[in-house]
N, C-alpha and C positions, 0 to 999 in steps of 0.2 A: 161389300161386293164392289169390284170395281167395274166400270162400264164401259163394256168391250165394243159392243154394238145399236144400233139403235135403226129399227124397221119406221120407214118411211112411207103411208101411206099419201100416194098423191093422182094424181090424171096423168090420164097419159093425150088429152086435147090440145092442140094447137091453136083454139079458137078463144082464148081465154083475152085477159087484158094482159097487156107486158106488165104492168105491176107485179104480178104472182108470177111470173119467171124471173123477175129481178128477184126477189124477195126467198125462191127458188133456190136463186143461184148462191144468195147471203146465208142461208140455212146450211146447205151443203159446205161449203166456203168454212164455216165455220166448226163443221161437225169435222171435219176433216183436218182443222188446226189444233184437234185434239187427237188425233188419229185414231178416231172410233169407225169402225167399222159401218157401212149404210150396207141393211139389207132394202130391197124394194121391189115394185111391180117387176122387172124386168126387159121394159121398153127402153127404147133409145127415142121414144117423139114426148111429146107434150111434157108438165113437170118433171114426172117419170125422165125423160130424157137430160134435162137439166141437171136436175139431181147428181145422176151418175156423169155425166159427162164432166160435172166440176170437181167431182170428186177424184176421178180419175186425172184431170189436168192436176191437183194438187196431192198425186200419188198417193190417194187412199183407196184404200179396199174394200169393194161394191162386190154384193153377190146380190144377181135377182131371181126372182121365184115367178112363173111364169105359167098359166093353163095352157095344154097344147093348144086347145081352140081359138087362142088369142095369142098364140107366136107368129103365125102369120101378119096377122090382121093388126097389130100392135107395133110388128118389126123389133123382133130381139135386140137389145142393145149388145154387139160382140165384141166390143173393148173394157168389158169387164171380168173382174178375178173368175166367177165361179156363175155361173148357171142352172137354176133347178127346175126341170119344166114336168110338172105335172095333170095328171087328169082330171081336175076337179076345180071351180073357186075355194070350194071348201078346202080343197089340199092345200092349196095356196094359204088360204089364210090362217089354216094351223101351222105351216111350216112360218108364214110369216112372224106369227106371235112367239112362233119357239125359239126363233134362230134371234130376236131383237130384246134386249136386256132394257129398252126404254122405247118408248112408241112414242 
């Protein structure tokens, strides 16, 4: 089977150390020079943010899965391919595990 995508669990805080946003950005950087797919929380702040934002600079293809009650409160990342906002964490985190071929 080959590995199309790979679900990113990370923070979406801003309050962490820059090490784990560098480290962030080297993860992404790299998932993306294989052009695998990053599914993810669906924020544009904290990891979560880095994640897609590097991916997107190196023209790969981010889809995030997002609860309503944490689209506000999180801030949707909107310069990504695809959006899934559902009602639940539990939604979330079954669609995360379905749509990611590697965690």
């Amino acid at each position: 089977m080959a590995l199309k995508s790979i679900t990113v669990y990370c923070s979406s805080s801003d309050k962490l150390s820059n090490k784990y946003y560098q480290d962030a950005e080297e993860i992404s950087k790299l998932i993306s020079s294989f052009k695998i797919n990053i599914v993810y929380g669906g924020a544009k702040v904290g990891i979560m943010g880095v994640i897609a934002k590097t991916a997107k600079k190196y023209n790969n293809r981010v889809l995030g899965v997002i609860p309503n009650f944490l689209s506000e409160k999180e801030i949707i990342f909107e310069n990504i391919d695809e959006i899934k906002i559902v009602d639940t964490m539990n939604a979330r985190n079954n669609i995360l595990l379905e749509l990611g071929d590697a965690y």
